[in-house]
N, C-alpha and C positions, 0 to 999 in steps of 0.2 A: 349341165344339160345332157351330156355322155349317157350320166346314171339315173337321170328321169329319162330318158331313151330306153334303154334298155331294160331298169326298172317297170316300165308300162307294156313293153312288148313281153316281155315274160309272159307278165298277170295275164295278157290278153291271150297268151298260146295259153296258158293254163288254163284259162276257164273255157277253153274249148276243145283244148287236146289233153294238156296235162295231168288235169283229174282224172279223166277216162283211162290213161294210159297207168295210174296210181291206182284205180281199182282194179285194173286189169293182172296187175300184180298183187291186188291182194287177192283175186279169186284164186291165182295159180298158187300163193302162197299158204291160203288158208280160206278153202271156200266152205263153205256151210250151206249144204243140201237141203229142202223141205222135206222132210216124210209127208207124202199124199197116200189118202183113201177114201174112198166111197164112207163119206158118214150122212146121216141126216138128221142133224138136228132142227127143234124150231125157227123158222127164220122170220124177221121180219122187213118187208120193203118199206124204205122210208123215203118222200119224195115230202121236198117242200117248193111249192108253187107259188107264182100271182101273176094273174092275168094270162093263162095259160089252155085257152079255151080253144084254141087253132089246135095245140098238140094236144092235150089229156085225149082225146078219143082214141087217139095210135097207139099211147102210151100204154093205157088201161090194155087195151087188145093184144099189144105186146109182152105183157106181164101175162096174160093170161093163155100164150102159145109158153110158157116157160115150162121146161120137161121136170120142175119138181113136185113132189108130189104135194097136192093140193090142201091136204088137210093141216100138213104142216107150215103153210104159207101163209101168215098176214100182210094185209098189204094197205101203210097208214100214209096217208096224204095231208099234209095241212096248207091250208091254204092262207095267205100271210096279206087279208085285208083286200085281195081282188075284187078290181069293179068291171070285172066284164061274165061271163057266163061259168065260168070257173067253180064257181060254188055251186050253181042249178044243177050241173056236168055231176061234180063229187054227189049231192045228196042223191041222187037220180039212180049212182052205185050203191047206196048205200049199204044195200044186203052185201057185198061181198069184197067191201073197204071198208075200212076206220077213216071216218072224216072228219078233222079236225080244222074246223071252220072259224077262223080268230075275224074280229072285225076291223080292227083296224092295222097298217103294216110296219112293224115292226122290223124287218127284215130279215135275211133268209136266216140269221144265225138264232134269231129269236124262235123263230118257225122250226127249225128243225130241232130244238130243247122241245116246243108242246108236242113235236110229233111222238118225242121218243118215248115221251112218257105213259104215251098209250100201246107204245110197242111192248108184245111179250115175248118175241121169239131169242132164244137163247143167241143166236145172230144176226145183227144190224145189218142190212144190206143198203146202203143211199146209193140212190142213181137220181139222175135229173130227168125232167119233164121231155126236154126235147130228144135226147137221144135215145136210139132203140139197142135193145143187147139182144145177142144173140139165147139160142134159145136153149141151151147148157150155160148160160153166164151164170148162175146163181151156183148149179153145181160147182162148178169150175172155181166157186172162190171160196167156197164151204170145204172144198176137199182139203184144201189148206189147214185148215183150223185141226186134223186129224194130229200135229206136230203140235202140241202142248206149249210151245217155244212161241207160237205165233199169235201174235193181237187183232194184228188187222192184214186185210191183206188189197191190194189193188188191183185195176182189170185194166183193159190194154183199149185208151178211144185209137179207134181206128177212121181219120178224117177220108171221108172221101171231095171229090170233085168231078164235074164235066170233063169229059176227056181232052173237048176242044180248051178247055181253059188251063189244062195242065202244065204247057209248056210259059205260060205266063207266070207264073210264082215257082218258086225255089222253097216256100213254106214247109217242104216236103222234108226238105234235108234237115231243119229243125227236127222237126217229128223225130226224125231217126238219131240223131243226135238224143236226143230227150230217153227215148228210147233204147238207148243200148249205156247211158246212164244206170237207169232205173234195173235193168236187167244185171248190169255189176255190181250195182248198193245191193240187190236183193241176194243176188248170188254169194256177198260178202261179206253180210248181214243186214242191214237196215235201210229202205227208199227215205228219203225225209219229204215225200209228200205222196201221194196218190192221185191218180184219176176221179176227179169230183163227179164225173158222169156215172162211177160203177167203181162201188171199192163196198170193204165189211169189216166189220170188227166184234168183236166178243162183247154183246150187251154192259157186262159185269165192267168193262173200260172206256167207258162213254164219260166224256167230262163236260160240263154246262160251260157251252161255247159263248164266249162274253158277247154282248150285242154289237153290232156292229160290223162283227169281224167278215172277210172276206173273203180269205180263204178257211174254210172250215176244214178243206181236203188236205190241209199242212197241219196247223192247228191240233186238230186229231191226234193224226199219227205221230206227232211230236211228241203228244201228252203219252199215246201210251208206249214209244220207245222208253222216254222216262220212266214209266212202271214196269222196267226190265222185261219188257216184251219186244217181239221181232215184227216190221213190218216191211213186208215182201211183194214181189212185184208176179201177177199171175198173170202172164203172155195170151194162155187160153180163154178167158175170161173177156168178152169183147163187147164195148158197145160201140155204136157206130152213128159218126154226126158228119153233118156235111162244112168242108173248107169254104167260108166266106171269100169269093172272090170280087165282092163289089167292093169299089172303093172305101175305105176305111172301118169297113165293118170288123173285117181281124183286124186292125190295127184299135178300133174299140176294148176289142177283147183282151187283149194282149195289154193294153193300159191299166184296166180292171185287173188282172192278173200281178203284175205286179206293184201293182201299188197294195196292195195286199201284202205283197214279202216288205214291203216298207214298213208295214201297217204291223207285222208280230212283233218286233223285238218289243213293240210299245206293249202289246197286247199281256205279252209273257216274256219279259226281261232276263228270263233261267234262261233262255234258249241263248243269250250268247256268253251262259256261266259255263260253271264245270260239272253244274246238274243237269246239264243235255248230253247223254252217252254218245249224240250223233253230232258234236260240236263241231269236228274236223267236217265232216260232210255238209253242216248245213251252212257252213260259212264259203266251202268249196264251190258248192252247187247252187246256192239261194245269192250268196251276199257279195261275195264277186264278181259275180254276172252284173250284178245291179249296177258295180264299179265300171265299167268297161265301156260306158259311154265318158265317162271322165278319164278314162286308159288313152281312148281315140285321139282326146282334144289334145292333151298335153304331149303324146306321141307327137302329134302334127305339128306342134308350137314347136318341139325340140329340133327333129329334124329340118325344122325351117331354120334354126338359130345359127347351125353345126357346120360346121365348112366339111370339105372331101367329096370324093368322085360316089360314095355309097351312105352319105345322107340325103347327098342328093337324089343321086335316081329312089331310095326310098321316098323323101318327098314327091316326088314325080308318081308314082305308084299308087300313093297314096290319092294324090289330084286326080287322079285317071280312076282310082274306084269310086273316089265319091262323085265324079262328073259323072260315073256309068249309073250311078242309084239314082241322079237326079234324070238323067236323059231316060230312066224306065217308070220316074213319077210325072215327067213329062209328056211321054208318048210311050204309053203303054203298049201297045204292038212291041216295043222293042225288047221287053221283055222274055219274048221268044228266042232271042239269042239267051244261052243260059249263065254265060258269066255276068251280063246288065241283071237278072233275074236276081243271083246269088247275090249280085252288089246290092242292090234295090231291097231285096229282104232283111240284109245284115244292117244296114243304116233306119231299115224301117223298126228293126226289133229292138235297135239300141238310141231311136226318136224315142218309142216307147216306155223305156227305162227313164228317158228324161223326163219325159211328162208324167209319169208315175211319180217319181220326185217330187215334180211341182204339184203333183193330186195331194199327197202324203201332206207337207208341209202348208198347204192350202188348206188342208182339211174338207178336200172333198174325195169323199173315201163313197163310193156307189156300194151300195149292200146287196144289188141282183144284178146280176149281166141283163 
């Protein structure tokens, strides 16, 4: 019981300090710079929608404050069997979109293969319906592409929230966490996933995303680190969506999300061979994590087993976080004290993982958020 003890608390500091602290050494050991420049090539905006009649109007208007130059811009939308106003909205642009109007839904992975094949810009840009980018994002991720070494590259969601709702979630510290990951992989060499709100990649390394799949934004970049290309994390490059603070709505998202990293090793079985050059990071980053709700349980079970004065108070420690996540799913005011918050968040993200599991082996795998 000792060595399942300690065993599980390792994995667990690791998948939230360890790896970070291991790329951290490998940027001092051996970091790999981007070359950026002003280039413009053809680009093309790929958005695949359904039932998206509330946002396409912002969406549309927001692509259309973007600082690059216009005539190099297409901008393809498919719409993936929506039955609300969605399709009227697309033909209505017609003059100054590619509308790619399928009937019935197939899902998003199917939808974003017919969008792309109306695309002609030498660079894929996919962003989502509901989030807005800033209005240098397109530049910002095409400058990248000036390093011949680079596939694809990522842009940076930037969650915002109500100020008053801010001290109730700890969601934040995720973000950052996530975030200064993705900034070592790139600085290092390679993210193994991107920003599905606003990322690009070089037309020419587009691979037919099997149907189904749910994260397209792993998927990807996976396939083209495989084809010895680099895919790198652009900080400058932003779009911006709002932090779901009502009840279970992130905690929705966040099950979608990972039932998805359950969902590729099926998809593409290389990914845990020796033909994925990012094998140490996606197991590090991706597969780990996943482990960490089954790290918790048998932690708990061990030190309940174990006699001495310091399993015990570990046990004790451990009773006192998880009473503090339930006492902030109980009475949410409490969450304003911020270690109930960080409890609350940590159990809610590793609930998540569970039930992801049981989606996976359920076979109920959501194709859209």
């Amino acid at each position: 019981m000792k060595l399942l003890f300690w065993l599980c608390l390792a994995l667990i500091v690791y998948a939230y300090i360890g790896y970070a602290i291991w790329l951290w050494l490998q940027v001092k050991l051996h970091s790999r710079p981007i070359h950026q420049s002003p280039i413009l090539p053809t680009v093309s905006i790929v958005i695949a929608v359904r039932n998206e009649e509330a946002n396409l109007p912002s969406k549309l208007e927001n692509i259309r404050h973007l600082d690059y130059p216009q005539d190099l811009l297409q901008i393809v939308i498919a719409s993936d069997g929506s039955t609300d106003r969605t399709a009227d909205i697309l033909r209505q642009h017609a003059s100054s979109i590619t509308a790619v109007l399928l009937d019935r839904s197939n899902g998003k992975s199917c939808a974003l293969n017919e969008a792309v094949k109306h695309a002609t810009g030498d660079i894929l840009v996919f962003q989502d319906a509901r989030q807005l980018v800033q209005s240098d994002a397109v530049s910002e991720l095409v400058c990248c592409f000036a390093d011949p070494e680079v596939g694809a590259v990522s842009g940076e969601l930037m969650l915002e929230t109500d100020s008053d709702s801010q001290p109730r979630n700890s969601l934040g510290i995720y973000w950052k966490i996530e975030k200064i990951l993705r900034k070592l992989e790139s600085a290092s060499g390679s993210v193994v996933g991107v920003t599905g709100a606003l990322y690009a990649m070089r037309r020419e390394l587009y691979t037919i995303i099997p149907p189904g799949t749910i994260l397209d934004d792993v998927f990807l970049p996976m396939h083209i680190a495989r084809m010895g290309k680099r895919v790198v994390f652009q900080p400058t490059a932003i779009a911006r969506d709002r932090l779901f603070v009502e009840e279970g709505k992130e905690f929705s998202r966040k099950v979608r999300t990972l039932t998805g990293n359950y969902q590729l090793p099926q998809l593409a079985p290389w990914l845990l061979s020796t033909d994925n050059p990012l094998l140490f990071r996606y197991i590090s980053h991706k597969l780990v994590r996943l482990m960490v709700p089954l790290f918790l349980i048998l932690m708990l079970i061990a030190s309940s087993t174990l006699s001495g004065t310091f399993y015990r108070d570990i046990l004790w420690l451990q009773i006192l976080f998880y009473s503090s996540a339930v006492l902030g799913l109980v009475i949410p005011s409490a969450k304003r004290f911020r270690p109930v918050a960080i409890a609350n968040t940590f159990v809610m993200l590793n609930a998540a993982a569970a039930c992801a599991f049981y989606n996976f082996i359920a076979g109920r795998n959501r194709v859209w958020a």
